[in-house]
C-alpha positions in Angstrom: -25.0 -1.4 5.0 -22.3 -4.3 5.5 -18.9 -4.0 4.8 -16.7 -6.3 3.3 -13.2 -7.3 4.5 -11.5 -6.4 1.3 -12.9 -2.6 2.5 -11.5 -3.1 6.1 -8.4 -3.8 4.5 -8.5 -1.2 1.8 -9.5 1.4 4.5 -6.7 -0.2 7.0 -4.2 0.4 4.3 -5.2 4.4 3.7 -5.3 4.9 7.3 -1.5 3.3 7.8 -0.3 5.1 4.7 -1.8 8.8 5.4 -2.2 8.7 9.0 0.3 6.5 10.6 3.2 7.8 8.0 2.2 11.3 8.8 3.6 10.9 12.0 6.7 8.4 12.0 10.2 10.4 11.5 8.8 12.6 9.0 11.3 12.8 6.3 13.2 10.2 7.0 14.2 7.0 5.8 12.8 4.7 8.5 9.2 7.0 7.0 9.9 5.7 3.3 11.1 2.0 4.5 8.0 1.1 6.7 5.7 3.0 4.1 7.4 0.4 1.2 6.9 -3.0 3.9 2.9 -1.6 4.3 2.4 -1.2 0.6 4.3 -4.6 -0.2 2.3 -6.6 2.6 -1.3 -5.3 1.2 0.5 -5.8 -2.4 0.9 -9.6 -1.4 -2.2 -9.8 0.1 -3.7 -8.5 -2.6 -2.8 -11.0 -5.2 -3.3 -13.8 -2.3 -6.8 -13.0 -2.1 -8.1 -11.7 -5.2 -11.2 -10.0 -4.3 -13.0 -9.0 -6.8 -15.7 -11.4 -9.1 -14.2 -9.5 -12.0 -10.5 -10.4 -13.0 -9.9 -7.1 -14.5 -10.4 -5.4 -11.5 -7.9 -7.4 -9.8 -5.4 -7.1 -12.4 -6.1 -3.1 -12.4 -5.9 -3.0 -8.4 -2.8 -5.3 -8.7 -1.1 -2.7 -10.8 -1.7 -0.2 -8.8 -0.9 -1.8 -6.4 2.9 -2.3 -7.9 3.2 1.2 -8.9 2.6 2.7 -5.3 5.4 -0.2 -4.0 7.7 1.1 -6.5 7.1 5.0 -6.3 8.1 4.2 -2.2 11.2 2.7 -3.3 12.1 5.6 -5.6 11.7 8.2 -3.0 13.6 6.1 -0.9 16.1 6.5 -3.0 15.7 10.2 -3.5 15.5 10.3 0.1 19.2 8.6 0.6 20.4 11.0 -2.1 
């Protein structure tokens, strides 16, 4: 079976958000700033590349996409509370 890039990159992106996170300052806010730069690179590389044949899987992974960026800033937030 042959994998496409847009897998590498979507299994890149779990690996540096589970993995990596896991064990940079956990609990901190240098965790929650360099979780937010990951998800915003992938976010823009996402809408740079638009993998998918189908536009409404772009547009659903795009959202997604957004909300996971966001969420990282609100526990930033929470975190500097």
């Amino acid at each position: 079976m042959m994998f496409c890039s847009k897998q590498v990159a979507e299994m890149w992106r779990k690996v540096l958000l589970t993995g990596v996170m896991s064990v940079i300052s956990p609990g901190s806010m240098l965790q929650v700033m360099i979780a937010s730069l990951t998800s915003l690179v992938f976010l823009v590389a996402h809408s740079r590349a638009w993998p998918f044949a189908d536009d409404s899987k772009n547009r659903m992974k795009l959202g997604a996409s957004a909300v996971q960026c966001s969420c990282s800033v609100g526990q930033g937030k929470a975190v500097s509370s």
